[in-house]
C-alpha positions in Angstrom: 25.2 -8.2 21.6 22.4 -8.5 19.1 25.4 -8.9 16.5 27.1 -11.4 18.1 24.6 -13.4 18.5 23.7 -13.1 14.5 27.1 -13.8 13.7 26.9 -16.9 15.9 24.6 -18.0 13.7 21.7 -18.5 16.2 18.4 -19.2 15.6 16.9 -16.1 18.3 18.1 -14.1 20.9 15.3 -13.9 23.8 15.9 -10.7 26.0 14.5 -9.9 29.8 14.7 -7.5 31.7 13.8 -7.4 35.7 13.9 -4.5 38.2 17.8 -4.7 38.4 19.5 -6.6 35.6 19.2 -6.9 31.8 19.5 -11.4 30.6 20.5 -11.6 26.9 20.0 -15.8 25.6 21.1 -17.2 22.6 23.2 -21.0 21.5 25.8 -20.0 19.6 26.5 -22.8 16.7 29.9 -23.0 16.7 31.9 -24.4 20.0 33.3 -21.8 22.1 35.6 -21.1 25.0 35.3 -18.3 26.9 39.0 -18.8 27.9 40.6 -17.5 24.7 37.8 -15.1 25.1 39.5 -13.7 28.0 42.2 -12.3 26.0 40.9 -10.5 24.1 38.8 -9.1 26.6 42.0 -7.7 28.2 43.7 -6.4 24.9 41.5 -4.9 22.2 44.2 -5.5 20.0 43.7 -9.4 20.2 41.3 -10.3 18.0 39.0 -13.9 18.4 36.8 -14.4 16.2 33.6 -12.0 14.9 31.6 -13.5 17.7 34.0 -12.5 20.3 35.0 -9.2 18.4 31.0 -8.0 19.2 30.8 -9.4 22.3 34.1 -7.8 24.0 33.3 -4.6 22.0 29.8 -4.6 24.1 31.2 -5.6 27.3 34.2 -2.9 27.4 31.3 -0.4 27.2 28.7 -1.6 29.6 31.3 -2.7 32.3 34.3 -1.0 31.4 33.1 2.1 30.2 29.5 2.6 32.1 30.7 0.4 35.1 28.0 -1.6 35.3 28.3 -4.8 36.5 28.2 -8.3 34.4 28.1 -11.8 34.2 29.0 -13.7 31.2 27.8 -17.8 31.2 29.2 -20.2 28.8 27.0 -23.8 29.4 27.6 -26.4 27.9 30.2 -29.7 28.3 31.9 -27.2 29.9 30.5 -24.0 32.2 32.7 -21.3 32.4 31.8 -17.8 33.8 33.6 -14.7 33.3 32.6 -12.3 36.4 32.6 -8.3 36.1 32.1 -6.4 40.0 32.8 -3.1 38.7 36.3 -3.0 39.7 37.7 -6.8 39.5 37.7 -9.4 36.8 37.4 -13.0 37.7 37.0 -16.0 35.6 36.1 -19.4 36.8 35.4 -23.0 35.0 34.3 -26.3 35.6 32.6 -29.7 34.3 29.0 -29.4 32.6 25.6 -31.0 33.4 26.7 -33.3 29.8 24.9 -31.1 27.7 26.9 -30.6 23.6 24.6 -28.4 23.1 26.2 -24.8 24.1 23.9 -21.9 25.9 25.0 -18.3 26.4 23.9 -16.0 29.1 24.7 -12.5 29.6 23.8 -11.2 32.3 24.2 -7.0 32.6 23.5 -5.1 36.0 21.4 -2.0 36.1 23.5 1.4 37.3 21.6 2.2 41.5 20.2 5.5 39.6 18.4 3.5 37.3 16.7 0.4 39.0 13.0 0.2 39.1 12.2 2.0 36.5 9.9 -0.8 35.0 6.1 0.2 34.5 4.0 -3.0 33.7 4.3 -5.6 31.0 6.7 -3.9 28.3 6.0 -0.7 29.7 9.3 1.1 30.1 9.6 4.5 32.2 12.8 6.5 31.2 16.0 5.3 32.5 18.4 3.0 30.9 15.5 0.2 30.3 13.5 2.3 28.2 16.6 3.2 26.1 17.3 -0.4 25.8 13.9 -1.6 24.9 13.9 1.8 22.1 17.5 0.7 20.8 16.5 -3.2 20.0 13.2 -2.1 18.7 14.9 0.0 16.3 18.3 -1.3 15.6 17.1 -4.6 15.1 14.3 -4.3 13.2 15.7 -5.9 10.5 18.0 -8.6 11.9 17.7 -12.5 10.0 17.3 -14.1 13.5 13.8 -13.4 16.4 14.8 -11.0 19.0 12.3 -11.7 21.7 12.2 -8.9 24.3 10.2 -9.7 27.4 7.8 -12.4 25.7 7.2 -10.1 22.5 9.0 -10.4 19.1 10.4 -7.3 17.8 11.0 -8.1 14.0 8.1 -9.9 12.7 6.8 -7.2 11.1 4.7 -5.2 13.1 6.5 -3.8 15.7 5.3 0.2 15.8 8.4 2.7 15.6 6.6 5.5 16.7 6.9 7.5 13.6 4.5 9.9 14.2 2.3 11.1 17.2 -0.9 9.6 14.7 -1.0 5.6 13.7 1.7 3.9 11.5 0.5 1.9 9.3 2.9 0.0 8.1 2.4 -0.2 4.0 4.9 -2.5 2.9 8.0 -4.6 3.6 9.6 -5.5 0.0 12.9 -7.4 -0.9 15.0 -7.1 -3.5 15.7 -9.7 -6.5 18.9 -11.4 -6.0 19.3 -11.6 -10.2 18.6 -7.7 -11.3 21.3 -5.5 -9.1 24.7 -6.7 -8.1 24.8 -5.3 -4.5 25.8 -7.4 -2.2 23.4 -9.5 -0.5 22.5 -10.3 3.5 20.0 -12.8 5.2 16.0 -11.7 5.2 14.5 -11.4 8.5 11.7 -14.1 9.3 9.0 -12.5 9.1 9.0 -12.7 5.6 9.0 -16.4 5.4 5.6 -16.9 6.8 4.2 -17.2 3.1 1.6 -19.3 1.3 1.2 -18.3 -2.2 4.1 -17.3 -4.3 5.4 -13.9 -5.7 1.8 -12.6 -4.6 1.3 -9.7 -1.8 -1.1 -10.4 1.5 -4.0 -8.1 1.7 -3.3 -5.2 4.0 -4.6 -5.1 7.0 -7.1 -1.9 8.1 -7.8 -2.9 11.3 -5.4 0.0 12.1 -4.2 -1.7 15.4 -1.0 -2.4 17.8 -0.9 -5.7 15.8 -0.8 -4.2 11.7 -0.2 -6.9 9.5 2.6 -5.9 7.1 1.4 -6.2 3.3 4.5 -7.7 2.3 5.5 -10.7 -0.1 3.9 -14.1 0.3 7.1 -16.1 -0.6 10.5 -15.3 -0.9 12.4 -17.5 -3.1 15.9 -17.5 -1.0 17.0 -16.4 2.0 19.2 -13.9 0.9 18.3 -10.5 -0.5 20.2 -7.4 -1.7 18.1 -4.6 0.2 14.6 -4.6 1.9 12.4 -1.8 2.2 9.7 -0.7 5.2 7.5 1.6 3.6 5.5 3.9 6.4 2.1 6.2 6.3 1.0 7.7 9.2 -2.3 9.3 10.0 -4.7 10.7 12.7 -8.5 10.7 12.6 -9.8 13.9 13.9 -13.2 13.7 13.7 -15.8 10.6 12.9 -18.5 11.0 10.7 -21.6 12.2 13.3 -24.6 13.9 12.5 -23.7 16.9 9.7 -20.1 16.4 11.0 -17.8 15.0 8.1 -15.2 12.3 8.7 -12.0 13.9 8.7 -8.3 13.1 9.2 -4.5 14.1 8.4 -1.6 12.3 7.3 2.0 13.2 9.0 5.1 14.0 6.7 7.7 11.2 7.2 11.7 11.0 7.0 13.2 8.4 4.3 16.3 6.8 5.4 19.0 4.5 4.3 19.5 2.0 6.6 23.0 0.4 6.9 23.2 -3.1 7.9 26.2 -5.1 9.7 25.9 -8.6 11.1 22.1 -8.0 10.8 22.2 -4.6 12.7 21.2 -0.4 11.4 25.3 0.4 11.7 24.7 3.6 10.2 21.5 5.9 9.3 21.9 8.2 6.0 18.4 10.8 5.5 17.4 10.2 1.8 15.6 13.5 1.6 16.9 16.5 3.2 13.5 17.2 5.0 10.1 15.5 6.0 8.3 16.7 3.3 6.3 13.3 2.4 3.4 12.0 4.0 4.8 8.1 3.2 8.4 7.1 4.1 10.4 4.7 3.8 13.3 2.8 5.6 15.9 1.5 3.0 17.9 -1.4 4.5 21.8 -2.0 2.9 24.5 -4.4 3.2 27.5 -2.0 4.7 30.0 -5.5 4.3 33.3 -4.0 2.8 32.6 -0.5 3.6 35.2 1.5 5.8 33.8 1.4 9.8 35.5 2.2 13.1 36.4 -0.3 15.7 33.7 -1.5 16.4 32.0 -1.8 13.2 28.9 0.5 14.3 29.8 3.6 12.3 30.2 3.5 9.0 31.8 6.3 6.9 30.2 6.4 4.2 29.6 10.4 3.1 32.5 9.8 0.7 32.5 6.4 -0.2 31.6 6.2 -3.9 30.4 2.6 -3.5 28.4 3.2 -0.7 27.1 5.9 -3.0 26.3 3.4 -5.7 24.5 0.6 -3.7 21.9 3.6 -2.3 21.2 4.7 -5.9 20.8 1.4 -7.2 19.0 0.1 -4.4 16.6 3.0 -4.3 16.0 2.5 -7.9 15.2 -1.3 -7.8 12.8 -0.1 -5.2 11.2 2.7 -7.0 10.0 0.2 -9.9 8.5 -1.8 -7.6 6.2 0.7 -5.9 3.9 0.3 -8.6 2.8 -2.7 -7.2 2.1 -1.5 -3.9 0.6 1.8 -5.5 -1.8 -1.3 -7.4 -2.7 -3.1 -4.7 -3.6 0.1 -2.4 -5.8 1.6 -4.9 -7.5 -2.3 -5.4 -8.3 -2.7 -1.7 -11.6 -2.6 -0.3 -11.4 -1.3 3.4 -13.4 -2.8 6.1 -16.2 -0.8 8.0 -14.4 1.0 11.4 -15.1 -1.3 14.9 -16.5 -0.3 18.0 -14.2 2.9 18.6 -16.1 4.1 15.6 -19.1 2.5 16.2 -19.2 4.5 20.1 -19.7 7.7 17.8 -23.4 6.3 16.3 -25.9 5.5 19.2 -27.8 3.8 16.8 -25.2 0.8 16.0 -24.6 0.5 19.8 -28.8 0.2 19.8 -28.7 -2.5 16.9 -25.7 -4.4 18.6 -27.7 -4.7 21.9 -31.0 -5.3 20.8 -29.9 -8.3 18.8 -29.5 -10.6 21.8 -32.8 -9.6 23.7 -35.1 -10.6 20.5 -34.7 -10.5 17.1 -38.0 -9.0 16.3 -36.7 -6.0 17.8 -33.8 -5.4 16.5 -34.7 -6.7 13.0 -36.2 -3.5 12.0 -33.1 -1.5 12.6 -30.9 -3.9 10.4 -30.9 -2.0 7.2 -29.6 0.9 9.6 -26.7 -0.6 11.0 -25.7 -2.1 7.7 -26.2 1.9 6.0 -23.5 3.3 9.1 -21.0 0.1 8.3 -20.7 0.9 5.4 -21.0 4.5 5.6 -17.5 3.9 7.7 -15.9 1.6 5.7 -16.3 4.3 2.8 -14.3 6.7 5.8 -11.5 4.2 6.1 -11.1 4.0 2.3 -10.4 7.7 2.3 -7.6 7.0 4.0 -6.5 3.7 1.8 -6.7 6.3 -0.9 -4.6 9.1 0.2 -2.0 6.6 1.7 -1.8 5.4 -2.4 -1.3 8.9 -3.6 1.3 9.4 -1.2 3.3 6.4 -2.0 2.8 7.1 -5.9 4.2 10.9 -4.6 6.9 9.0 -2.9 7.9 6.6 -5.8 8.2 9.9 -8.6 10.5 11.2 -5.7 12.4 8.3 -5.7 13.0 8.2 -9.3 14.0 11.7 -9.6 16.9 11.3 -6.6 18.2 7.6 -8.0 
């Protein structure tokens, strides 16, 4: 679905979900008719259009194959409806509201077992929701177009993957020069278009939040690119400096992947190294156009295609000269001082903070103390800038020695 609506060359597709049904939005450009649609609905040997190709390949496995029921809205000069009840197919038309502008609404039932299973504001239980939610946040984390899923935007860069049972920080999101490899090339997600100053990096966020900033490129120069990378360090404090008690902390090994991309969508995942043996991965994102796929273009067989052999090792070394860069700027940045869940650990700073409103002739005195524990943790948080540089410079000598 997310592919069809990438190939219709929308601008986003906005997701809900409710207690019972799953709504997938999106205005396709070109004009449709979901009457030819219906066709190839039937017979999976009719092929439409790529559009229609990725929608009936979705809709023969949620209705047809799962059962589930579904509605599929065409609006526009003309509405038409294609109806699925689980057992009966039913397709109705008639005039518009005078709209040109064409809307599509899918509209996908929830199986009895699996209804409810909803905890709070993008807080999935396990059922077929959660896998959902877990399968857009993944598979589409590189797609040109917003996927919005319940109000939040997925691919802009700082959606957590749950890498680790630590933090993620997410290091870097890099895209390759259209004029030094000859692979071919595929649109850049948006979120690397929010840009001021060219050819120049953002500085990386340590705030260490939900919301991480991605320390990515300030301006691309086109909107096609030949591969991207996500570049990945995860971490866990274990203990805050406190009294003759060190700061201390430990990174988690990561997996490195090739990423396969078709119609804006990971088609196909390939592990770059055999094991987890780095503490900073990366996610390696490839046009698959041209390769040999199935049916329905989501598996890619690529374990003896020499040129899908090629475009990894040139693609992983066009990224492995870059890392120097990111290897640069990491060792360059200043980290901030740690915030309040730090701050909780020193009774002194929590003293300064609120003594400060009451008078300041109270709470001048203990200044110079509160400015000695900020900075005493913001030398804590550059401990970890520092190993996540050494592990990226371990990862890029890896990198060489495979490409």
């Amino acid at each position: 679905i997310v592919q069809a609506a990438v190939v219709a060359d929308s601008d986003a597709l906005v997701i809900k979900q409710s207690r019972d049904d799953t709504v997938f939005d999106f205005y396709p450009s070109p004009q449709l008719s979901l009457h030819g649609f219906l066709a190839s609905l039937l017979s999976p040997e009719v092929s439409a259009s790529p559009l229609f190709d990725h929608l009936r390949i979705a809709l023969q496995s949620v209705g047809f194959g799962d059962g589930r029921i579904f509605r599929l809205d065409l609006n526009g000069p003309l509405t038409e409806r294609i109806y699925w009840d689980g057992s009966n197919l039913s397709y109705d038309s008639r005039p518009g509201i005078g709209s040109q502008v064409q809307h599509i609404r899918l509209t996908v039932k929830f199986p009895e077992s699996d209804r409810g299973r909803r905890l709070g504001f993008l807080r999935k239980a396990s059922g077929r929701a959660a896998d959902e939610y877990k399968e857009v946040c993944f598979y589409g984390q590189a797609c040109p177009i917003n996927l919005s899923f319940d109000g939040r935007l997925l691919n802009d860069g700082r959606t957590s993957l749950e890498l680790s049972p630590g933090k993620t920080l997410e290091i870097a999101f890099l895209a390759g020069d259209l004029f030094q490899t000859d692979l071919p090339t595929f649109r850049r997600p948006n979120c690397l278009f929010k840009s001021r100053e060219p050819n120049k990096f953002r500085a990386m966020s340590d705030r260490f939040s939900k919301h991480r900033t991605f320390f990515t490129e300030e301006k691309a120069s086109s909107r096609e690119t030949t591969y991207l990378a996500r570049i990945n360090y995860a971490y866990k404090v274990t203990a805050y400096a406190h009294k003759s008690t060190p700061f201390q902390f430990v990174s988690y090994p990561l997996g490195s992947y090739c990423c396969w991309l078709q119609d804006g969508v990971i088609c196909h995942l390939e592990p770059i190294l055999k094991k987890k043996s780095l503490h900073a991965g990366v996610h390696i994102f490839i046009s698959g156009s041209g390769l040999e796929s199935d049916i329905s273009g989501l598996t890619l067989r690529v374990a003896d295609d020499k040129n899908a052999s090629r475009r990894k090792r040139v693609a992983g070394k066009a990224l492995a000269q870059r890392l120097d860069e990111v290897v640069e700027a990491l060792e360059n940045h200043v980290a901030k001082p740690f915030t309040v869940h730090a701050a909780l650990n020193r009774g002194v700073t929590v003293a300064c903070l609120a003594l400060t409103p009451v008078t300041h002739g109270i709470s001048l005195p203990l200044a110079p103390v509160f400015l000695l524990l900020a900075e005493n943790t913001s030398q804590d948080r550059q401990q970890i800038v520092n190993d996540c540089a050494k592990r990226v410079e371990k990862l890029q000598y890896f990198l060489t020695k495979i490409c």
